[in-house]
N, C-alpha and C positions, 0 to 999 in steps of 0.2 A: 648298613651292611647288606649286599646282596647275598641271593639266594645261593651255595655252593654250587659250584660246577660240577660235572661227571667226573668219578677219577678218574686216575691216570690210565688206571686198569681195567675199567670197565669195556665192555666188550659189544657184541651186537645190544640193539636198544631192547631187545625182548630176553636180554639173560637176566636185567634186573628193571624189569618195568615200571616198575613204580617209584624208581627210582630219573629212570630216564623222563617218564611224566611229569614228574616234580623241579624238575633240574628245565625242562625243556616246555611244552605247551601249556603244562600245569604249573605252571611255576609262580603263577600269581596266587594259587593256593595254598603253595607250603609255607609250613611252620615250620623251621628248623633251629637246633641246636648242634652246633660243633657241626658234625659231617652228618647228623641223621634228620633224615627229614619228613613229613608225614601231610596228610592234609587235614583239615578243621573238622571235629569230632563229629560234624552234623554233614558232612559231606562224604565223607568215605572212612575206612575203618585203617586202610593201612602204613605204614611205615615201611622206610627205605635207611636200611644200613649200608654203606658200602660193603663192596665184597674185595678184599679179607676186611673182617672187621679187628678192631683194636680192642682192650678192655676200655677207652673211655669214649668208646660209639654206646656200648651197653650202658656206662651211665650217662649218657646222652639220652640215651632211648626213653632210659629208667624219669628220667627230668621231666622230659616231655610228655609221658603218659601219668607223671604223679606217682605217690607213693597209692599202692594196690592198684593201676591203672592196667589196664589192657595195653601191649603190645601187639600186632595184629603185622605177621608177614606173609611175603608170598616172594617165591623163588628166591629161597636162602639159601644158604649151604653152613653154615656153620649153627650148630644150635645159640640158644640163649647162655646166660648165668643158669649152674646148675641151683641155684636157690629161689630162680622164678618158677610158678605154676603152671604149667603147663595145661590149659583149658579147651584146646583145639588144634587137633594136629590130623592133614589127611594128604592122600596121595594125588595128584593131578595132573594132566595134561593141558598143554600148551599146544591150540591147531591154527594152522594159518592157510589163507586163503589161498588155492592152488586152480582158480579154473571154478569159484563160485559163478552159479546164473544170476549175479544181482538183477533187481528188476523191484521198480517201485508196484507197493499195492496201493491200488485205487482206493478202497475201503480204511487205509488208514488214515489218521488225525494224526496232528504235531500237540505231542505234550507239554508242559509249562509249569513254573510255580505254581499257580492256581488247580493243576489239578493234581498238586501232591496228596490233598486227603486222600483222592481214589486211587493214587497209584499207592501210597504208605497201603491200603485196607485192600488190595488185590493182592501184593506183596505177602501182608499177613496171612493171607490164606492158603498163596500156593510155593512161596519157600524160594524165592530163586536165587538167594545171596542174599547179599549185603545190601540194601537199600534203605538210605535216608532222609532225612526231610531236606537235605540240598543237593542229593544224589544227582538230583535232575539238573544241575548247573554244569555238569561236567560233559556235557555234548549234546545229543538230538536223540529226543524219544520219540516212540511212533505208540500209537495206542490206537486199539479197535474197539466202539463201543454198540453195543445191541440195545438198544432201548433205551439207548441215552447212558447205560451202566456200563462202565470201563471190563471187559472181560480179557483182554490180552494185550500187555506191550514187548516191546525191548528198546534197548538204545547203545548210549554209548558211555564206558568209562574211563578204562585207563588210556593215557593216548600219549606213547612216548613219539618221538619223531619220525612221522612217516609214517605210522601204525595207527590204531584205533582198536580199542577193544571193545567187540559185542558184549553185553551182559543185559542182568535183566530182565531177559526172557521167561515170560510166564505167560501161562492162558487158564483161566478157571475154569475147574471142572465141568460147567454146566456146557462147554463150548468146544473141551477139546476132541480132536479126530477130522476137525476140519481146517487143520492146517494152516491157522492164524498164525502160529507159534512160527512155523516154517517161513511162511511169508514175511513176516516181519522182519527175520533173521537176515533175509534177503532184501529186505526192501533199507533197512538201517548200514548192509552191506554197501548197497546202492547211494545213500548217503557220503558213505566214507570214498567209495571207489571215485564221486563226483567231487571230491576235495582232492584227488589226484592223492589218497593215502591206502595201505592196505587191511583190509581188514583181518581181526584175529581174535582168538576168545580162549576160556580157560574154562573145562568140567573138571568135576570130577572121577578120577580113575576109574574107581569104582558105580559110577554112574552109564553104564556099557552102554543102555537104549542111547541115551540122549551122544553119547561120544559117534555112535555108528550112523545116529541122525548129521550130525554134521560132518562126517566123512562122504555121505550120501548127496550132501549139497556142494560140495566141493573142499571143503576142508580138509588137510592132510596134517597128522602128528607132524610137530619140528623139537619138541622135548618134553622131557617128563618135568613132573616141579612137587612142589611140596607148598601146602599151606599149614599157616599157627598160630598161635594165637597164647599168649604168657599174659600173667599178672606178674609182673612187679615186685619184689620184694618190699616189704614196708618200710624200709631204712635202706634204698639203693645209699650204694658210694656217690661221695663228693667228687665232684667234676674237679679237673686240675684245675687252680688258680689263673685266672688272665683269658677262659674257655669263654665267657659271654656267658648271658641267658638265651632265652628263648626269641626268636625273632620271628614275626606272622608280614609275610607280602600283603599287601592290600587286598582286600575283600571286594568279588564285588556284589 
């Protein structure tokens, strides 16, 4: 059984990107059940319901994350089952590239498997998302390191068709104010614009420095969003009858 197509209804690829990644260049990652689809727990955190959703996309969801499992979305519109937990919920913006100076940096490195320890232990330190031990299979990292020690990367994650999402970006303490952060931003930009796709990223609302920092490099608001983040009820509902299980594309 192939991976499900985009519905009917879905609309530009950035109203439900994670959805359109899943369906479209990410599509050898997903897991899915029935219409919800998600990628492999050590690769990224989120899930894709269609929009509108049905009650048997939620116990779709509920299958695929397990009984007390995380649900993890981003640009929803309809809440959860009111009997899931509700563990993370914030307001965010959606900016996309209007007239970025991409421009590769000389001083960075291409990241790899091999240097997931440093990037997992930079990560821990300075908070920039969601980053996994196969995070780095989902596009092109750039890393800057001083002494041989990884101090600032970014890259790439969600990538519905034709887009690329920036994430990732961090720079450790001992380093920042020298404009690593920025540079990179731009140089993973540079990446993307050279695949002939457009570059786009997601802060948080309430994150104003880092939003006005990417308005400054040419990024401009295209919508607000909402991110969340439910457990599961410990007895979701049974899927209809004749629904399937769970189906994973090949790995690679």
């Amino acid at each position: 059984m192939s991976a499900p197509r985009a519905a009917a209804g879905d609309g530009h690829p950035l109203d439900n990107p994670v959805r359109a990644a899943l369906t479209g260049p990410h599509a050898h990652f997903a897991e899915h059940r029935g219409r919800v689809l998600r990628y492999p727990a050590d690769v990224a955190p989120w899930v894709a319901v269609p929009d509108p959703t049905e009650p048997a996309d939620w116990a779709d969801a509920a299958a695929l994350a397990g009984p007390g499992g995380a649900v993890t979305l981003t640009a929803f519109r309809e809440p959860p089952p009111a009997d899931w937990e509700i563990t993370f919920h914030a307001e965010g913006v959606q900016l996309v590239d209007a007239g970025v100076a991409a421009a590769p940096l000389p001083q960075a490195v291409r990241l790899g498997p091999a240097d997931v320890p440093e990037m997992l232990d930079l990560v821990a330190r300075t908070r920039p998302g969601p980053f996994l031990p196969r995070t780095v299979e989902l596009g092109t990292y750039l890393g800057v390191r001083r002494e041989g020690v990884l101090v600032a990367m970014a890259g790439e994650r969600l990538r519905p068709p034709g887009w690329s999402e920036i994430s990732g970006v961090c720079t450790d303490e001992s380093v920042r104010g020298q404009g690593l952060g920025t540079g990179l931003v731009l140089a993973v930009a540079h990446e993307i614009r050279e695949r002939g796709e457009t570059p786009f990223l997601h802060a948080s609302a309430a994150n104003t420095n880092a939003v006005r920092l990417y308005e400054s490099l040419g990024f401009v608001l295209r919508r607000r969003t909402s991110f969340l983040s439910a457990l599961v009820t410990e007895h979701p509902p049974a899927r209809l009858p004749g629904s399937g299980g769970v189906r994973t594309a090949a790995v690679r």
